[in-house]
TORKELUM-192982 format. One record per residue: residue number from 0; x, y negated, z negated of N, C-alpha, C in turn. Coordinates in steps of 0.05 Angstrom, whole numbers, plus 5000, padded with zeros to 4 digits. Layout:
BEGIN
+------+------+------+------+------+------+------+------+------+------+
: resi :  npx :  npy :  npz : capx : capy : capz :  cpx :  cpy :  cpz :
+------+------+------+------+------+------+------+------+------+------+
:  NUM :    X :    Y :    Z :    X :    Y :    Z :    X :    Y :    Z :
...
+------+------+------+------+------+------+------+------+------+------+
END
This chain:
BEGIN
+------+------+------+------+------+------+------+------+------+------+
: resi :  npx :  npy :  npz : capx : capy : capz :  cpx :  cpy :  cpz :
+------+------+------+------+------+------+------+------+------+------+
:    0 : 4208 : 4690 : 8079 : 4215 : 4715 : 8064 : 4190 : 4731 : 8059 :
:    1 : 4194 : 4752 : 8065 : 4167 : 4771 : 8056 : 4157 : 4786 : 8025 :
:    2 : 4129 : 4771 : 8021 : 4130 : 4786 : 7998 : 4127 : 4818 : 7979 :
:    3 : 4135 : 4817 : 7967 : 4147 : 4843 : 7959 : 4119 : 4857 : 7948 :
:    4 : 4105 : 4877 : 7955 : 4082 : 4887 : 7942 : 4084 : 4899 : 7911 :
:    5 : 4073 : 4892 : 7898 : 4072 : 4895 : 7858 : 4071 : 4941 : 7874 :
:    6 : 4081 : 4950 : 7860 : 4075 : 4977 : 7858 : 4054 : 4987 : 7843 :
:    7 : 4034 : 5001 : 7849 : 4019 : 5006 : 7835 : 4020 : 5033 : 7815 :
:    8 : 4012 : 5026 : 7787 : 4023 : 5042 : 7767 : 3995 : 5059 : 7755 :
:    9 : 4003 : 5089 : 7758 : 3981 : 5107 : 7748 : 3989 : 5123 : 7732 :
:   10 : 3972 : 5131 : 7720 : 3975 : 5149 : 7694 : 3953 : 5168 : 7684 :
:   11 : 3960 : 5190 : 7681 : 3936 : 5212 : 7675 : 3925 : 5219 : 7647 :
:   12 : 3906 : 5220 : 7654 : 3886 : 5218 : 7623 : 3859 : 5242 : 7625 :
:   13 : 3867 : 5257 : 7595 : 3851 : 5286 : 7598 : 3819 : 5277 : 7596 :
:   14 : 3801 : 5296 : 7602 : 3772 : 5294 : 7604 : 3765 : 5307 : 7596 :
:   15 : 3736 : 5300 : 7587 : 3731 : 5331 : 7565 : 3725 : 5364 : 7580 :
:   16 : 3724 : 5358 : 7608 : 3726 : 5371 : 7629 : 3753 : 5389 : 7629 :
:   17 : 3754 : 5419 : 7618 : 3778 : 5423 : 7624 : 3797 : 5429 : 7655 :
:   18 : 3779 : 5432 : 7668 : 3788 : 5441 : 7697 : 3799 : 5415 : 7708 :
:   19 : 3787 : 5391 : 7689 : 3789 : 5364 : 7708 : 3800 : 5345 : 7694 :
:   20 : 3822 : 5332 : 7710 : 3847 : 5310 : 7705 : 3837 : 5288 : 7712 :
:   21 : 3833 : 5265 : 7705 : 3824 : 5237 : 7713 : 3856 : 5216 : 7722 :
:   22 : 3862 : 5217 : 7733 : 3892 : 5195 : 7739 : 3882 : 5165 : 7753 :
:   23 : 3885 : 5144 : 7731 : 3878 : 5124 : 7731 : 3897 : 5095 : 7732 :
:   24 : 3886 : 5085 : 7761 : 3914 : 5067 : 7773 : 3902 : 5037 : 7759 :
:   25 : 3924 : 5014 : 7759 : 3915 : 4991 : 7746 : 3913 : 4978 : 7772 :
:   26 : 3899 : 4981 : 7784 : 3887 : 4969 : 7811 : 3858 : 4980 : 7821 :
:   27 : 3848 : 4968 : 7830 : 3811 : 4981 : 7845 : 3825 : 4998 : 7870 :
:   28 : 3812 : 5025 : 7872 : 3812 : 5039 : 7886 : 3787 : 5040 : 7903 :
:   29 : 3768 : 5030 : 7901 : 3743 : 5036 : 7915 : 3718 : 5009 : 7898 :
:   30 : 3710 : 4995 : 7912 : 3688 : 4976 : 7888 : 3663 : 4983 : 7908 :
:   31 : 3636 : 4983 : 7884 : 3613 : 4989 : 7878 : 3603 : 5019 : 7892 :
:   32 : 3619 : 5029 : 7890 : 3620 : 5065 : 7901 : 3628 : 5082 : 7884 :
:   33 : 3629 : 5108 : 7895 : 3637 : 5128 : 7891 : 3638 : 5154 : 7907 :
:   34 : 3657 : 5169 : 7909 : 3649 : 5197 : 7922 : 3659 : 5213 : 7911 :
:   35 : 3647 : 5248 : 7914 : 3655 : 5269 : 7907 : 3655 : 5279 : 7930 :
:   36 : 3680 : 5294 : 7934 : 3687 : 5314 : 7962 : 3693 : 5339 : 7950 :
:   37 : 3676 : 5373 : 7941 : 3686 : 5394 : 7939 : 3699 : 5416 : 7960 :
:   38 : 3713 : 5398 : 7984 : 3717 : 5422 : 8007 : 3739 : 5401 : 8022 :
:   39 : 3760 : 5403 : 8037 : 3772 : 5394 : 8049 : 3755 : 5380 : 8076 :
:   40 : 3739 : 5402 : 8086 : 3723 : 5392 : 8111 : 3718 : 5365 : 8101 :
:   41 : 3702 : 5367 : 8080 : 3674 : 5345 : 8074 : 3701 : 5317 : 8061 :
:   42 : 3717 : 5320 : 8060 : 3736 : 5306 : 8052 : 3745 : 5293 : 8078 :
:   43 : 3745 : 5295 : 8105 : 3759 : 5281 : 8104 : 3739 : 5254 : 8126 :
:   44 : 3733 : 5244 : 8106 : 3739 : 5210 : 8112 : 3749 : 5198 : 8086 :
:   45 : 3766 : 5208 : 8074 : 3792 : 5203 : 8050 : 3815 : 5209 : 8059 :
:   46 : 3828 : 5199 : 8069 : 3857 : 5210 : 8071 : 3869 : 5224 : 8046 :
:   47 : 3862 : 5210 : 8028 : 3872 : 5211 : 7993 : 3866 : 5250 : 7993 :
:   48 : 3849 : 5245 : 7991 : 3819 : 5262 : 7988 : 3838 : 5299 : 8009 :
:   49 : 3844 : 5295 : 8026 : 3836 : 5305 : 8050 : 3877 : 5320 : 8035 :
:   50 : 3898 : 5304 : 8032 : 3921 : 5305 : 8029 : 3918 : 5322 : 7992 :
:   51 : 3902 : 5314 : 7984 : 3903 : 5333 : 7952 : 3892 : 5362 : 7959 :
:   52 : 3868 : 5365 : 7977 : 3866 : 5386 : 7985 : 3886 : 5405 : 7993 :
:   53 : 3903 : 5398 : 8006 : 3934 : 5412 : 8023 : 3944 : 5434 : 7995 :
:   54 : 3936 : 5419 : 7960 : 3955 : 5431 : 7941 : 3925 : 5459 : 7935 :
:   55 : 3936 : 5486 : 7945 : 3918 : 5507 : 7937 : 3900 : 5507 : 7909 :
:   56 : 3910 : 5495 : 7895 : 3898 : 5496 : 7859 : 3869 : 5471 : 7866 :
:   57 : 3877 : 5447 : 7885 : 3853 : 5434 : 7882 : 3820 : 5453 : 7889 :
:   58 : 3805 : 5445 : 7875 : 3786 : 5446 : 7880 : 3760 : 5436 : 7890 :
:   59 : 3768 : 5406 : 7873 : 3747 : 5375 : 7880 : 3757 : 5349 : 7860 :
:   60 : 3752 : 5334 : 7890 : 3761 : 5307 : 7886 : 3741 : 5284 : 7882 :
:   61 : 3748 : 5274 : 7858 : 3729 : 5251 : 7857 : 3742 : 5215 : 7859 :
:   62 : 3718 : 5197 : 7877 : 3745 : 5179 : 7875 : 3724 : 5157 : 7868 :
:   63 : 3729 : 5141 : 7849 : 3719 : 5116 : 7834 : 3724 : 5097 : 7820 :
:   64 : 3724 : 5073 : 7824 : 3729 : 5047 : 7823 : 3757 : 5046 : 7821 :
:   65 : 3772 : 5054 : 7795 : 3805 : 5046 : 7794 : 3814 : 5073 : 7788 :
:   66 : 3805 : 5105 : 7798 : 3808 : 5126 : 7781 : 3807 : 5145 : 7803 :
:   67 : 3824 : 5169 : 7800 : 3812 : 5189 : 7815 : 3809 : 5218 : 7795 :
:   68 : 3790 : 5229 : 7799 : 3789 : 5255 : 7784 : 3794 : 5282 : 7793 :
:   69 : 3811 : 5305 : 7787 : 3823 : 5328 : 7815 : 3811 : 5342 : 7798 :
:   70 : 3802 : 5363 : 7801 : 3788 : 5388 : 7793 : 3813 : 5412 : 7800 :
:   71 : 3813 : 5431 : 7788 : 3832 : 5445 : 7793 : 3820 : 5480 : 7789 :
:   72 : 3835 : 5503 : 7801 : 3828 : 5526 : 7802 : 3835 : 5536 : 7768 :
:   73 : 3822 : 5556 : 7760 : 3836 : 5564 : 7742 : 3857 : 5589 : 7743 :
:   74 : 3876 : 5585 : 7765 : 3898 : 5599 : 7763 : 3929 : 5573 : 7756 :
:   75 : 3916 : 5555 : 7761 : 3944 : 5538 : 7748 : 3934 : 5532 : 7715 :
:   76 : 3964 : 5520 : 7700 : 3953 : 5496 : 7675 : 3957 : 5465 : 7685 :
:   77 : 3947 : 5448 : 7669 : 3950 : 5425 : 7674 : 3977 : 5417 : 7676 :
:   78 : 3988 : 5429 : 7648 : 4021 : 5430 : 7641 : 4041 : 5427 : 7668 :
:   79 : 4036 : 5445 : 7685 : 4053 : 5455 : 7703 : 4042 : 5435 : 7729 :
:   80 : 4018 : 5426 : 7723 : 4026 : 5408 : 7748 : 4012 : 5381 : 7753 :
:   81 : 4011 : 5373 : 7723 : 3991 : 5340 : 7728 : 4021 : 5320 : 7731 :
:   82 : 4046 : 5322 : 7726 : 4071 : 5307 : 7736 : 4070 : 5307 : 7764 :
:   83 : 4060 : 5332 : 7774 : 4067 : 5333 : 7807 : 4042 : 5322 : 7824 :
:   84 : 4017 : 5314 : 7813 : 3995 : 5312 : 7821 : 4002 : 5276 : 7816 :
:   85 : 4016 : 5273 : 7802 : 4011 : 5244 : 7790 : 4034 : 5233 : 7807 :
:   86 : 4059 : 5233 : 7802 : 4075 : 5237 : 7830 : 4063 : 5227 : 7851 :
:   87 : 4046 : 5245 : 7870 : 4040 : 5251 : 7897 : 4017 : 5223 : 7889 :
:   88 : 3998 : 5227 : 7878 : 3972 : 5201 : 7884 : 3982 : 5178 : 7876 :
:   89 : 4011 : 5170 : 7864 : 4025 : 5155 : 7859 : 4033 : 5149 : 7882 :
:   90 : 4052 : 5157 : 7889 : 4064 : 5154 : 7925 : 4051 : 5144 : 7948 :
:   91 : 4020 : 5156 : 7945 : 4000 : 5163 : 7962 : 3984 : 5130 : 7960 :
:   92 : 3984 : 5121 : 7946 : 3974 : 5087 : 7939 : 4004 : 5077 : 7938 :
:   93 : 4019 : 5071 : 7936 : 4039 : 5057 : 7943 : 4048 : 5052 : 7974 :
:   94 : 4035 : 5069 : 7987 : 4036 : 5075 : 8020 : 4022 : 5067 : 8035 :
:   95 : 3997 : 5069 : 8019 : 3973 : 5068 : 8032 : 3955 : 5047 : 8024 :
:   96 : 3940 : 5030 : 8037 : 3926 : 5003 : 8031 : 3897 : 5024 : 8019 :
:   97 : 3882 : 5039 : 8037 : 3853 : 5052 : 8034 : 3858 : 5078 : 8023 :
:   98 : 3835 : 5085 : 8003 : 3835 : 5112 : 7999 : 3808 : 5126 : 8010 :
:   99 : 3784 : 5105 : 8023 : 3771 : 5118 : 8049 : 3763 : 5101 : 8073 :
:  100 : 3750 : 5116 : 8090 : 3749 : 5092 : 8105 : 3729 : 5067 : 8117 :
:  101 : 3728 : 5052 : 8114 : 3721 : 5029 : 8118 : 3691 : 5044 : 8119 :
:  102 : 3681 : 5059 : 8146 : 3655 : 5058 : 8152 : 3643 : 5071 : 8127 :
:  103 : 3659 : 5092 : 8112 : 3642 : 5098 : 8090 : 3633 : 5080 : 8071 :
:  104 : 3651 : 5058 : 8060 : 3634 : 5043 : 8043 : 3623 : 5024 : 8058 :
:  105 : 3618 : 5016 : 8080 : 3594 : 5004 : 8086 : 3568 : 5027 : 8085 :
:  106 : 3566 : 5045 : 8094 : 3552 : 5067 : 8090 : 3537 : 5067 : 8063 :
:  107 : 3551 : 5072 : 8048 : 3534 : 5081 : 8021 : 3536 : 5053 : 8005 :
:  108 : 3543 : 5026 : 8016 : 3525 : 5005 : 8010 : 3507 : 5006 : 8013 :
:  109 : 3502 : 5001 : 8038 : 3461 : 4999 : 8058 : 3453 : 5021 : 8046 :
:  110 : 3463 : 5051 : 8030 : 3442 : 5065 : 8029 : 3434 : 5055 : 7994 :
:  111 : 3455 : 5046 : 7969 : 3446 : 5033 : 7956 : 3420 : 5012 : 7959 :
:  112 : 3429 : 4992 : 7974 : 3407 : 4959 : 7986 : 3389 : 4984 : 7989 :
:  113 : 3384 : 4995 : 8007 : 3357 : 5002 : 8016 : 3343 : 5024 : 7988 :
:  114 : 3347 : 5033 : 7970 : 3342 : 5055 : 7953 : 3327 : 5045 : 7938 :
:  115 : 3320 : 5022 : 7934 : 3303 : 5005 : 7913 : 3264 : 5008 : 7926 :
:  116 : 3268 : 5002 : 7959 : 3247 : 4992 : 7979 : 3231 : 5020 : 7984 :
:  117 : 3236 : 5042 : 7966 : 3220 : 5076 : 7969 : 3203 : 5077 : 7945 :
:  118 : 3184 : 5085 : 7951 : 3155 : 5103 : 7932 : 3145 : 5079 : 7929 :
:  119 : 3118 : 5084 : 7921 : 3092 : 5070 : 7898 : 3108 : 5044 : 7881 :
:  120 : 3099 : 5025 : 7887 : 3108 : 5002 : 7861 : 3118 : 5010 : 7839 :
:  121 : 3093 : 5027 : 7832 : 3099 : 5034 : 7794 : 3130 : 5049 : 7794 :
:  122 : 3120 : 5072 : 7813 : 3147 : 5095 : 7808 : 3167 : 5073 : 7816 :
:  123 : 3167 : 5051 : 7837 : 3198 : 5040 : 7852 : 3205 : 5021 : 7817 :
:  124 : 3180 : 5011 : 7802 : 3195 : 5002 : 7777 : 3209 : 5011 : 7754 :
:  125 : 3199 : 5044 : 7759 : 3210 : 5056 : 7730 : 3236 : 5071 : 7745 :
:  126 : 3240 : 5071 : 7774 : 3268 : 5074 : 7784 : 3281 : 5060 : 7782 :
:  127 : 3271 : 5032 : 7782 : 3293 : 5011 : 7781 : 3301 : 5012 : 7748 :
:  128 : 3281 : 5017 : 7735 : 3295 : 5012 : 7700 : 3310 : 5037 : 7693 :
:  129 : 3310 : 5067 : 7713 : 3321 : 5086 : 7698 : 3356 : 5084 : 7713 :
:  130 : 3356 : 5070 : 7741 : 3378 : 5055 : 7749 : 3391 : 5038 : 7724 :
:  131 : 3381 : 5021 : 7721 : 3382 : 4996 : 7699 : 3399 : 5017 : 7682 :
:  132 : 3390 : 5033 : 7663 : 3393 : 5040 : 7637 : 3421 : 5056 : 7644 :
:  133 : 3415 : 5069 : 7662 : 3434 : 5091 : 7677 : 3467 : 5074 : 7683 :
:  134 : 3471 : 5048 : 7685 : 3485 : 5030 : 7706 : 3501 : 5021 : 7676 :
:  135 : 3481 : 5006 : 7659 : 3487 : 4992 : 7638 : 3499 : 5011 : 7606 :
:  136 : 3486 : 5030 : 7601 : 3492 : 5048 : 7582 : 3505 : 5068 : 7591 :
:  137 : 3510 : 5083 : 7602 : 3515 : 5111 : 7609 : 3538 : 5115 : 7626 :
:  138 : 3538 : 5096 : 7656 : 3565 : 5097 : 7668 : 3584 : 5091 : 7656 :
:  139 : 3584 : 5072 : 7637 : 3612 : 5062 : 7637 : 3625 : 5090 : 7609 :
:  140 : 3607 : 5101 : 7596 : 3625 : 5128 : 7589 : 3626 : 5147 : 7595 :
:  141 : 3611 : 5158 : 7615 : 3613 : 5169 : 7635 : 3641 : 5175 : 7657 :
:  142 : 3648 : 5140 : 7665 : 3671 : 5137 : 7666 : 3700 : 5148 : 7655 :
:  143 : 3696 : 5137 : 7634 : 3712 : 5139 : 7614 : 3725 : 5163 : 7621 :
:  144 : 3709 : 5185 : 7624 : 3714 : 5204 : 7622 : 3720 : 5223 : 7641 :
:  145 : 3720 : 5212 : 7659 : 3732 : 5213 : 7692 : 3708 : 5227 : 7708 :
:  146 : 3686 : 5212 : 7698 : 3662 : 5224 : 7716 : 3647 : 5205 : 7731 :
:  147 : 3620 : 5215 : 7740 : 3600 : 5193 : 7752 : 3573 : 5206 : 7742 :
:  148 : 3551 : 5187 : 7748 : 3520 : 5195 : 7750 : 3511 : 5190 : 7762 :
:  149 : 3494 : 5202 : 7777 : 3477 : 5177 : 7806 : 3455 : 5194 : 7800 :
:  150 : 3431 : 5160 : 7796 : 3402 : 5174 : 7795 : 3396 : 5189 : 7823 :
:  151 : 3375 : 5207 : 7818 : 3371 : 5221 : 7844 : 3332 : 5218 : 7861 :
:  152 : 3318 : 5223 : 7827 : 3290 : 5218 : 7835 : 3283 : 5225 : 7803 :
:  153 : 3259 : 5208 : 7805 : 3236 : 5212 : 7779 : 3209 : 5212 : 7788 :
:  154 : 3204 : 5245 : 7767 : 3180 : 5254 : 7784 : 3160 : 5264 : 7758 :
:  155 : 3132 : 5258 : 7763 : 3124 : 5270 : 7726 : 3137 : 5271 : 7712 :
:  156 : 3148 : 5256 : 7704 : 3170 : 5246 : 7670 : 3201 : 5258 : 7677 :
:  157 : 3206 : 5267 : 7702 : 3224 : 5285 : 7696 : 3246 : 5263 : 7712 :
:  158 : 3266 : 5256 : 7707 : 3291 : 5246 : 7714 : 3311 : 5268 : 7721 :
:  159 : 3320 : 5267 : 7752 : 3342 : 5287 : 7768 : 3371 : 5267 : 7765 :
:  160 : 3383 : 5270 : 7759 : 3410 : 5260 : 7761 : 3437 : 5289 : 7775 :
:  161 : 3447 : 5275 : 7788 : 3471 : 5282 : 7794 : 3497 : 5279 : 7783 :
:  162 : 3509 : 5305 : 7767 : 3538 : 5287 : 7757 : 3555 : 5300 : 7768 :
:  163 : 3581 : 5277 : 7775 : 3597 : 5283 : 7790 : 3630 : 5279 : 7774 :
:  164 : 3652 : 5287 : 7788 : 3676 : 5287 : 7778 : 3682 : 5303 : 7756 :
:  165 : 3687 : 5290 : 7741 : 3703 : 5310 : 7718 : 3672 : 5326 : 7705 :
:  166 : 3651 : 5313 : 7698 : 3629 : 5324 : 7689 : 3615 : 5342 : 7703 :
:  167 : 3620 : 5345 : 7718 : 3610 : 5364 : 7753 : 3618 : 5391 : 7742 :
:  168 : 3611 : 5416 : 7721 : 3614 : 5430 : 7711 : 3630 : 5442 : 7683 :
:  169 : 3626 : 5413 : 7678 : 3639 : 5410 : 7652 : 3625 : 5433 : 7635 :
:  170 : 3638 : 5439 : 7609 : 3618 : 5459 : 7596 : 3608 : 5444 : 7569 :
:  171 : 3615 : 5414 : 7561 : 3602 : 5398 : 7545 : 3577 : 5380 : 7558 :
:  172 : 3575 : 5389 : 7592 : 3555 : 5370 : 7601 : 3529 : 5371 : 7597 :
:  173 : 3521 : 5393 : 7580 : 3489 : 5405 : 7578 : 3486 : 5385 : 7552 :
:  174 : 3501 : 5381 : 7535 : 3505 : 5372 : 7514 : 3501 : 5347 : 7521 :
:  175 : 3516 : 5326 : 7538 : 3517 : 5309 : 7547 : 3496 : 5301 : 7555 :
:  176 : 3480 : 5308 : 7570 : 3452 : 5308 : 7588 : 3434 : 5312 : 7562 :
:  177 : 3433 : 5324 : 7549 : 3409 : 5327 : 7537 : 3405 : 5310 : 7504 :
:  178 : 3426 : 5306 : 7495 : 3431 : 5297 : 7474 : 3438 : 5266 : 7474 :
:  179 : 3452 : 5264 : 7497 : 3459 : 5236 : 7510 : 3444 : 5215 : 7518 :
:  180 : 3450 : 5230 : 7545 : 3434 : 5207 : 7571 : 3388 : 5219 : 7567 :
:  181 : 3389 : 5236 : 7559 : 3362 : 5235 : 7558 : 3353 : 5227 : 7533 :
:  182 : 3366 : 5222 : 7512 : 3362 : 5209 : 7487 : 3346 : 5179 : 7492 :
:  183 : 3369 : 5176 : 7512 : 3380 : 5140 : 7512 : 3349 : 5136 : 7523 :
:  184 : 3352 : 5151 : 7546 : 3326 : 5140 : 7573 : 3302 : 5139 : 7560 :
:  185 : 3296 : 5165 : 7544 : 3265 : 5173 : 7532 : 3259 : 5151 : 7504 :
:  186 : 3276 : 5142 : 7498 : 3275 : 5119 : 7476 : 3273 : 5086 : 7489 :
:  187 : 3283 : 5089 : 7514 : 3284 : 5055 : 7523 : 3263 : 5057 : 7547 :
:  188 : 3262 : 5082 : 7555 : 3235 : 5084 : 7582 : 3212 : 5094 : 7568 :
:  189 : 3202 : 5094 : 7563 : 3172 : 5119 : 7553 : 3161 : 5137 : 7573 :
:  190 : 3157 : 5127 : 7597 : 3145 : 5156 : 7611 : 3178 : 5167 : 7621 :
:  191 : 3195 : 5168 : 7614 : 3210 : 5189 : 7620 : 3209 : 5207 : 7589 :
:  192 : 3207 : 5246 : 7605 : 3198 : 5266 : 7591 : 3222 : 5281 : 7583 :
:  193 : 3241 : 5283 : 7601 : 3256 : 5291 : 7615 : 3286 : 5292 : 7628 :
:  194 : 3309 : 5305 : 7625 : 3338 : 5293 : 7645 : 3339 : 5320 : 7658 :
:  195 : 3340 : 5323 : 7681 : 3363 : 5349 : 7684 : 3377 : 5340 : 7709 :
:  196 : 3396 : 5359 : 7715 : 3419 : 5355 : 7732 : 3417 : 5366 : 7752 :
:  197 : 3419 : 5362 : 7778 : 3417 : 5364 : 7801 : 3446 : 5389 : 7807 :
:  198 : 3451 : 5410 : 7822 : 3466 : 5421 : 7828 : 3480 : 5411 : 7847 :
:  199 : 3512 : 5405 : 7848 : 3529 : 5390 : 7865 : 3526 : 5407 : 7895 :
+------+------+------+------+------+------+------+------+------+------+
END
């Protein structure tokens, strides 16, 4: 007799991002990754990704660990269409085993492994601790909130981060960045001077 697959159950949850809906499944959608796709082109090695594009209002898709985050135009409300969005990425994992494909996350494993083995000792150690701090404090509310951070480079005190998903033009993210995540770093790192945000 064949077994019957559990359905997987999602549910949408607001972000402080207003353009951006976080819909979050009780299953892993993606482990030790992440991606942001703002364009259908650049989307598609997501099928997920590539099929939300099709709805005119998307704008950008983010997809991470058990979560995906849709960005939307501001000619719709949420009102009118996070049932139909939730619906469809509902359906869309019930169908579907992957939401990308295979060669991508081997991809941006090796480029993780290898990201440690770049610059000067000193700088490769205060990368590894602004990783550290970044991984341990910061993602997981970051998360929360249907976003991402990925260190980018630290250069004369200054820490580049990238934020992605729901925080990817948030209008509380200056707030966030500066009161936040550069609080945290400049108190537990000392030579960091500095956070700013990298343009998506």
């Amino acid at each position: 007799m064949e077994k019957k697959k559990t359905p997987t159950i999602l549910y949408a949850e607001e972000t402080p991002n207003p353009a951006a809906m976080k819909f979050v499944a009780d299953r892993m959608l993606i482990s030790g990754t992440s991606i942001e796709f703002t364009s259908k082109a650049q989307a598609k090695v997501s099928p997920l990704a590539v099929e939300l594009f099709n709805f005119p209002f998307v704008t950008g898709v983010f997809l991470a660990s058990n979560f995906v985050t849709v960005n939307i135009n501001k000619l719709v409300e949420w009102e009118d269409i996070t049932l139909e969005l939730r619906n469809f990425i509902s359906a869309y994992l019930n169908n579907n085993e992957f939401v990308l494909s295979e060669k991508v996350i081997t991809e941006k494993s090796a480029i993780v492994e290898n990201k440690e083995e770049v610059g000067e000792k000193t700088s490769a150690e205060i990368d590894i601790k602004i990783a550290n701090v970044l991984e341990e404090y910061i993602r997981p509310a970051v998360e929360q909130d249907g976003g991402a951070i990925a260190f980018k480079s630290f250069k004369n005190g200054t820490v580049t981060v990238q934020l992605q998903g729901s925080c990817s033009g948030c209008p509380s993210s200056t707030i966030t960045l500066k009161a936040g995540i550069e609080s945290i770093l400049k108190r537990l790192i000392p030579e960091v001077n500095e956070v700013v945000a990298e343009a998506v």
